[in-house]
C-alpha positions as CSV (number, residue, x, y, z in Angstrom):
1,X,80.7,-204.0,-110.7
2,X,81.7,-204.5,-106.9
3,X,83.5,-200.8,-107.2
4,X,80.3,-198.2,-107.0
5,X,78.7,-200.1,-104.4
6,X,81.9,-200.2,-102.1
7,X,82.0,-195.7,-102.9
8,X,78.0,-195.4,-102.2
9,X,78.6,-197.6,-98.3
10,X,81.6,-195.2,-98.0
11,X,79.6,-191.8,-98.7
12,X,76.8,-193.3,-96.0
13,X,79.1,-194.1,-93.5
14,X,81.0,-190.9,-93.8
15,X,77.9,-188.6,-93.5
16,X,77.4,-189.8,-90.0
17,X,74.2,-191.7,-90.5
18,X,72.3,-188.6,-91.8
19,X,72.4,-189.7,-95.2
20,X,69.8,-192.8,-96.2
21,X,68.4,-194.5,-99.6
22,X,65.0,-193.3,-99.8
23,X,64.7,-191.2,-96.8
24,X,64.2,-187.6,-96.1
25,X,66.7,-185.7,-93.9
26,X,65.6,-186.3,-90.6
27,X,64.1,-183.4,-88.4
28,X,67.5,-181.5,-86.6
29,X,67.7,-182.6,-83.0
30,X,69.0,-180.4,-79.9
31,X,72.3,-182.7,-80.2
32,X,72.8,-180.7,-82.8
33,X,73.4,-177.4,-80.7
34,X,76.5,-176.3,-78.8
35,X,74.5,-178.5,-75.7
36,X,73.6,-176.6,-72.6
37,X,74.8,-173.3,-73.4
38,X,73.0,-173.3,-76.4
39,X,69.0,-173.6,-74.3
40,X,67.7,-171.1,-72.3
41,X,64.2,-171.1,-70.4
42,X,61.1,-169.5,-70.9
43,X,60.2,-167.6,-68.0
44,X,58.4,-164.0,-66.6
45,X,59.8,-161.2,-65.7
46,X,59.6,-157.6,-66.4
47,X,60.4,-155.8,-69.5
48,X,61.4,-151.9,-69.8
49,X,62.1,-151.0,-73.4
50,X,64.2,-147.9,-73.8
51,X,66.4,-145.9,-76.5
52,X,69.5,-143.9,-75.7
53,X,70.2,-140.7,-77.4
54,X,73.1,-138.6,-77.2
55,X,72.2,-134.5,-76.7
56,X,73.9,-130.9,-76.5
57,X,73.1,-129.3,-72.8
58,X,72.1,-125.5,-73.5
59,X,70.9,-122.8,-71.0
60,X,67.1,-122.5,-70.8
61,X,67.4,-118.9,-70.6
62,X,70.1,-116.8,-72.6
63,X,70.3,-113.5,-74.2
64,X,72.6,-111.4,-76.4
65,X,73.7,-108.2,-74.8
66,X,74.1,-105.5,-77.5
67,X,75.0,-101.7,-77.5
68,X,72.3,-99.1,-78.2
69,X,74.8,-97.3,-79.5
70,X,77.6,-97.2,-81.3
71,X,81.5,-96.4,-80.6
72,X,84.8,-97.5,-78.6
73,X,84.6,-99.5,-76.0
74,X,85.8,-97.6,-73.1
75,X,86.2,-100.0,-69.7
76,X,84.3,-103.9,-69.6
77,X,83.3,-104.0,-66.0
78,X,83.0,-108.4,-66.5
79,X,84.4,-111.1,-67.8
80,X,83.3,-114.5,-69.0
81,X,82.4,-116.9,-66.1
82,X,80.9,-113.9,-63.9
83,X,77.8,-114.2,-62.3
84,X,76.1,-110.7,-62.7
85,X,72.9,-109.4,-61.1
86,X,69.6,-107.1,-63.0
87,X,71.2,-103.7,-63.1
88,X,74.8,-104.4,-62.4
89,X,77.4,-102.4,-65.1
90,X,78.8,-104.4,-67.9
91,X,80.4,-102.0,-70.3
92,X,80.9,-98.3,-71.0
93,X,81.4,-97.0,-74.3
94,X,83.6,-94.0,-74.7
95,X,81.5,-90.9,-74.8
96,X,83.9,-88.0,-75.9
97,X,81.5,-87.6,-79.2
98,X,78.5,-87.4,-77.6
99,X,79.5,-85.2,-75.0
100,X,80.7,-82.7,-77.3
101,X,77.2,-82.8,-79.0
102,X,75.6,-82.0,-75.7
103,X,78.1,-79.1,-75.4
104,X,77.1,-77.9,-78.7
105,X,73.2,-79.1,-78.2
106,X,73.0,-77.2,-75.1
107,X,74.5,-73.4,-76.7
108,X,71.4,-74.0,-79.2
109,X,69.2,-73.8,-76.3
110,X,71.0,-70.8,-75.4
111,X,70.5,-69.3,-78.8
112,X,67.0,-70.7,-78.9
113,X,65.8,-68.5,-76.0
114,X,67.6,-65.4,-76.7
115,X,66.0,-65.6,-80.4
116,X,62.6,-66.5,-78.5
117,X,62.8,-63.9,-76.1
118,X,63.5,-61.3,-78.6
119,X,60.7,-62.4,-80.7
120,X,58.5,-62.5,-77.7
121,X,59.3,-59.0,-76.3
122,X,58.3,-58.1,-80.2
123,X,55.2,-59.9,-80.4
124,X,53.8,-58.2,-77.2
125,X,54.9,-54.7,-78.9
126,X,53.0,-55.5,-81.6
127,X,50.0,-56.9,-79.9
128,X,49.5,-53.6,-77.6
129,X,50.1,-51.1,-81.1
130,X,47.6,-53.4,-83.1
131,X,45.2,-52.7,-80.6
132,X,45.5,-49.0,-80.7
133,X,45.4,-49.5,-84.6
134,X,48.6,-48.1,-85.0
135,X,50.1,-51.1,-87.2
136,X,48.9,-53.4,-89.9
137,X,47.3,-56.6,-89.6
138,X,50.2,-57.7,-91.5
139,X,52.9,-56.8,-89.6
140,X,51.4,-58.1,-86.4
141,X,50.8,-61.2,-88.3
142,X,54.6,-61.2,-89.0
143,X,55.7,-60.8,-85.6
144,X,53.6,-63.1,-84.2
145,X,54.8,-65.8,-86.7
146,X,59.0,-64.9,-85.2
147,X,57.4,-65.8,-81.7
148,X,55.9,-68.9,-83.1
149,X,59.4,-69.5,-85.3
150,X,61.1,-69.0,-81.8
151,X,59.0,-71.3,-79.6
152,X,59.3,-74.0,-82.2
153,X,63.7,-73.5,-82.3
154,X,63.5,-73.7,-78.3
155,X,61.3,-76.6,-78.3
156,X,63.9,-78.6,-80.9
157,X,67.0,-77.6,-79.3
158,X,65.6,-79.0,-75.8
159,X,64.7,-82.2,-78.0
160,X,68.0,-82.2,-79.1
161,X,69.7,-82.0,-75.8
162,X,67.0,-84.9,-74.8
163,X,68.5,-87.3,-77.5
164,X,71.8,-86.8,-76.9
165,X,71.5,-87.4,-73.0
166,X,69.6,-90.4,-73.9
167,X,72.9,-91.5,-75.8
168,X,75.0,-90.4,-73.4
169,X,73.2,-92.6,-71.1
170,X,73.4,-95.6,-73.2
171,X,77.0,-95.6,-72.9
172,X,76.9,-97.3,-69.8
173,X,75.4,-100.9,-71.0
174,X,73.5,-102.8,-67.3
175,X,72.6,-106.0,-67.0
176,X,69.3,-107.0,-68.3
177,X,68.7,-110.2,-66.0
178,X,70.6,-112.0,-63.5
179,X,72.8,-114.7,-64.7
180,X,75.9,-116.0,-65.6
181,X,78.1,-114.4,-68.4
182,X,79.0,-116.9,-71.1
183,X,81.1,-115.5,-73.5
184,X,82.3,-112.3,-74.1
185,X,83.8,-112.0,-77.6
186,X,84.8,-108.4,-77.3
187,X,87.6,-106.3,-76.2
188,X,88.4,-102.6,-74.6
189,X,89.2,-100.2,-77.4
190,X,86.9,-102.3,-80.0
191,X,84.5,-100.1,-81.8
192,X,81.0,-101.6,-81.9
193,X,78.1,-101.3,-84.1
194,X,74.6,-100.0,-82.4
195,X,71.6,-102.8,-82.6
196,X,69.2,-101.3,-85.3
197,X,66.3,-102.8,-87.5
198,X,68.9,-102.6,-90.2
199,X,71.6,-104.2,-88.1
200,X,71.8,-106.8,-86.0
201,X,74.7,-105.1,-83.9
202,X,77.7,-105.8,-82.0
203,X,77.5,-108.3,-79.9
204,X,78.7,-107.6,-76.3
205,X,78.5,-110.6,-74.4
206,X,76.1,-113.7,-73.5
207,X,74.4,-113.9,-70.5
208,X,72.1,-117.0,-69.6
209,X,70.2,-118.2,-66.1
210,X,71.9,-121.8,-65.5
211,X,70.0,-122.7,-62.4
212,X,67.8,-124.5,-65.3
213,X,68.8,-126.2,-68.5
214,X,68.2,-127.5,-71.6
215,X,69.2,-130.6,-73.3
216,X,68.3,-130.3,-77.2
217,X,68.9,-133.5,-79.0
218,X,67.4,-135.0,-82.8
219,X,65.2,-137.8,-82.5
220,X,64.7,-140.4,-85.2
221,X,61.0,-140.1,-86.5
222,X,60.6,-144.0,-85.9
223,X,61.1,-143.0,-82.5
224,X,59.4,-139.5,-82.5
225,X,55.6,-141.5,-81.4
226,X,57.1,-143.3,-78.7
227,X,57.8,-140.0,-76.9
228,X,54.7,-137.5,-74.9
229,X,55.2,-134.4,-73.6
230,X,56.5,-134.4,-69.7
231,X,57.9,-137.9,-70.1
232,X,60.6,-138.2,-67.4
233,X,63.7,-139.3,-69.0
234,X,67.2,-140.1,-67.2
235,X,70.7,-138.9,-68.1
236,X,74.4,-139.1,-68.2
237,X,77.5,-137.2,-69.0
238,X,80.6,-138.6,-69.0
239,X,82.1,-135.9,-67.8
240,X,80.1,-136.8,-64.2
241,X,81.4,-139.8,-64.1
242,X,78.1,-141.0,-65.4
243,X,75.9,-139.7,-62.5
244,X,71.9,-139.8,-63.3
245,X,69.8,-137.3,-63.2
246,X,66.4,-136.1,-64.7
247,X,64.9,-134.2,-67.2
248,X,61.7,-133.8,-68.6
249,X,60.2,-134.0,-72.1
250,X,59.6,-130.0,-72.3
251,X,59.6,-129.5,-76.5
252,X,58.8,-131.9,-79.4
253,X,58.9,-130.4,-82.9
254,X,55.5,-130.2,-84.7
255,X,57.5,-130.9,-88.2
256,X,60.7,-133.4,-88.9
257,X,64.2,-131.7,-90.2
258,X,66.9,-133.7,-91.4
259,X,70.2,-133.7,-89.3
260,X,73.7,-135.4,-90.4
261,X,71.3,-137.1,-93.2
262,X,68.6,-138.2,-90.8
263,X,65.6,-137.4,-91.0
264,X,64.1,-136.5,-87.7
265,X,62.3,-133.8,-85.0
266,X,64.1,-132.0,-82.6
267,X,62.9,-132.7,-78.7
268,X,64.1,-130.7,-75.7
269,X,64.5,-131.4,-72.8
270,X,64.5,-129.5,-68.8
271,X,66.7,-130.0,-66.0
272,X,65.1,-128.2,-63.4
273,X,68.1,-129.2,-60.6
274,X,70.7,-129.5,-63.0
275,X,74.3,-130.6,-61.4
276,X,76.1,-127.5,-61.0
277,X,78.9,-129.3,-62.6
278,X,76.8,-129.4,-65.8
279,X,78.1,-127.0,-68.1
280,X,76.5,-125.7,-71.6
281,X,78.2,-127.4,-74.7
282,X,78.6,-130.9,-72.8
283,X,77.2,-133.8,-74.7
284,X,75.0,-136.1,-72.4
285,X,73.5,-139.6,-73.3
286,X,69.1,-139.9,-72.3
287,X,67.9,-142.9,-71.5
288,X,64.2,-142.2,-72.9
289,X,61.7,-144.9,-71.9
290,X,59.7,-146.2,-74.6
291,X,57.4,-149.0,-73.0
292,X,57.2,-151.3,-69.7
293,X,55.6,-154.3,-68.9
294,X,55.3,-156.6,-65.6
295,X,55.6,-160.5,-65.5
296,X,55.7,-161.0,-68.9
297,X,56.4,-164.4,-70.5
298,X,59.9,-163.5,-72.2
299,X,62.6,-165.1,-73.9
300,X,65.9,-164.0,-74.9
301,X,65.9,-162.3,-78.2
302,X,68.7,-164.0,-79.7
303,X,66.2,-166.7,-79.3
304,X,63.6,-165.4,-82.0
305,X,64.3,-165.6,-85.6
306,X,62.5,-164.4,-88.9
307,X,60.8,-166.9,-90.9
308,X,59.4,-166.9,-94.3
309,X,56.7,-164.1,-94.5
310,X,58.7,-162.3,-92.2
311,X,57.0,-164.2,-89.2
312,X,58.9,-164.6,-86.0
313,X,59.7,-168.1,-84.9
314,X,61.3,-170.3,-82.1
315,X,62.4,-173.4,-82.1
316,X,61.5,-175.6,-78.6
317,X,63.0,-178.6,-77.1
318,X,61.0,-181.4,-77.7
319,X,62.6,-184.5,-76.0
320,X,65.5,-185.2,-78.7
321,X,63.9,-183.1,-81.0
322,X,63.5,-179.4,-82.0
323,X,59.9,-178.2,-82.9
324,X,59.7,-174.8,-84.9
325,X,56.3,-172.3,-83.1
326,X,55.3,-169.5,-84.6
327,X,55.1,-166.3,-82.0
328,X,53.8,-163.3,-81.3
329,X,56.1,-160.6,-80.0
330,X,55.6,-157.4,-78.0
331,X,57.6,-155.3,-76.1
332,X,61.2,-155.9,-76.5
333,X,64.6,-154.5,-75.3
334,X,68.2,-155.1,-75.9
335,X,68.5,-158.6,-73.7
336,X,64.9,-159.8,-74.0
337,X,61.4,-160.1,-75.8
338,X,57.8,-160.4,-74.9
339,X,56.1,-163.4,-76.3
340,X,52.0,-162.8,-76.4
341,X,51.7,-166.6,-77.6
342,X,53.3,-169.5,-78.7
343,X,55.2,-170.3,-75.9
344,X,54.6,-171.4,-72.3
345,X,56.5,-170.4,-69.1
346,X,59.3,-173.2,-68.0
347,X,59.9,-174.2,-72.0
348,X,63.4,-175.3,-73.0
349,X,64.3,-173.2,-76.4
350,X,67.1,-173.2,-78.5
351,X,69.5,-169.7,-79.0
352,X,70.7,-171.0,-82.2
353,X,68.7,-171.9,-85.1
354,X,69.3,-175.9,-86.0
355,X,70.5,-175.2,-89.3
356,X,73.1,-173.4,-88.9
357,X,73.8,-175.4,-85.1
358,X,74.6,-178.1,-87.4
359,X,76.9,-176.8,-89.9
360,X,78.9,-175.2,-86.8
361,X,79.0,-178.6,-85.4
């Protein structure tokens, strides 16, 4: 009979007093924690709560340079990298074809007015004998239609002539803008495809105005009502050695696409002084801000837990003891949180819950 009381005082004494006949556990106590590392204070100070996205820098300005007509590229006047000026020449396209139908457009003029002035010289004839009666109505009316007949061929050759030198003049492709030439995915001797409304053409080159850029990212929608338009927001490209500068809210989508199986909106972006060491194509990190407060009662957030209900709890030292508050939290950021109430400045509270405290200790 002595044996199952000896194993009972053995099981007491090795659960280090927390164990007890007719007891409760008693409440956890800041012993219990990993001591002073394991407290922090409650104290006021301000809070700026921000989200980093990463985005793709693009010209704010850029346009596709395309032939208005077609044919083989004769001579490219830049290359990519060039800085080019309204009017400058970019490309000729070889001209041999056209100029031939010029040659040939030009003896139909020739043609044109020898058939006109014949039927002129006729029609006059005609006119003055018509009005002596000494020919028909009908042959009058004949000869005055070969005039007509002759006018009209004139008038079509000259149109003719006017098309083709309109051609001939689009051979030589200028500069639409000032700006800086991107790419150029083409090469002398390439035959290119005019830009039609059945066509979209041959592409000549890029050109785009980098004194301003664009930074087009995908925002989550959680985040998409955090953001206004002509919030300042701050970046960074590694490739600057993670130099700041600013851009400013410029686009927010009005409806949500879904990128890399996220659903979001897609924001822009300016940078009106870009870096002139920003290039298009770099990736860059923004630093949006999302809210800010001044001397707010705040607490670390490793310090706030979830509770049952999904309320947010602390737990504050109490003398030996730990007592569990209910708060209310507001703006938060990666190091600290807000608390509206539960807590008072200069509080002792706990970064690790007691439960687990005590089953690390």
């Amino acid at each position: 009979m002595k044996k199952p009381v000896l194993i009972l005082i053995l099981a007491a004494l090795a659960g280090g007093g927390w164990f007890s006949f007719g007891s409760k556990l008693a409440p956890p106590t800041v012993k219990e924690t990993a001591g002073d590392k394991a407290l922090a204070r409650v104290e006021k100070r301000d809070i700026e709560s921000s989200i980093d996205v990463s985005g793709d820098v693009t010209p704010a300005f850029q346009l596709d340079v395309k032939p208005e007509v077609g044919g083989k590229l004769k001579a490219m006047h830049v290359v990519a990298g060039q800085t080019v000026k309204e009017g400058d020449l970019l490309v000729e396209i070889d001209d041999r074809d056209l100029l031939t139908e010029k040659d040939s457009a030009l003896t139909e003029i020739e043609g044109a007015k020898l058939t006109m002035d014949k039927a002129k010289k006729n029609f006059e004839r005609s006119r003055e004998l018509y009005d002596q009666k000494l020919i028909s109505r009908e042959v009058f009316d004949n000869l005055s239609s070969e005039f007509e007949i002759g006018q009209n061929g004139l008038v079509k050759a000259e149109r003719k002539l006017q098309l083709v030198e309109d051609r001939l003049r689009k051979t030589k492709v200028f500069s639409p803008t000032d700006g800086t030439v991107l790419t150029v995915p083409v090469i002398e001797g390439q035959v290119v495809i005019a830009a039609a409304s059945v066509n979209s053409g041959s592409t000549l080159m890029t050109i785009a105005n980098l004194s301003t850029l664009l930074i087009e990212m995908h925002i989550n929608q959680v985040d998409k009502a955090k953001l206004s338009l002509e919030k300042v927001v701050q970046i960074r490209a590694e490739a600057l050695k993670d130099e700041a500068m600013d851009a400013r809210i410029s686009f927010i989508a009005p409806i949500a696409t879904t990128k890399s199986n996220v659903k979001g909106f897609q924001v822009q972006a300016l940078i009106e002084k870009p870096d002139p060491r920003l290039s298009p194509g770099m990736t860059v990190t923004l630093n949006i801000p999302i809210a800010h407060v001044e001397d707010a009662i705040s607490v670390p957030v490793t310090a706030v837990f979830k509770s049952e209900g999904n309320k947010k709890v602390v737990y504050v030292k109490n003398g030996d003891a730990t007592e569990k508050r209910e708060v209310k939290v507001g703006v938060t950021n990666i190091d600290h949180a807000q608390i509206l109430n539960g807590v008072k400045e200069g509080e002792q509270i706990l970064l690790i819950e007691p439960g687990k405290a005590a089953k690390r200790s």
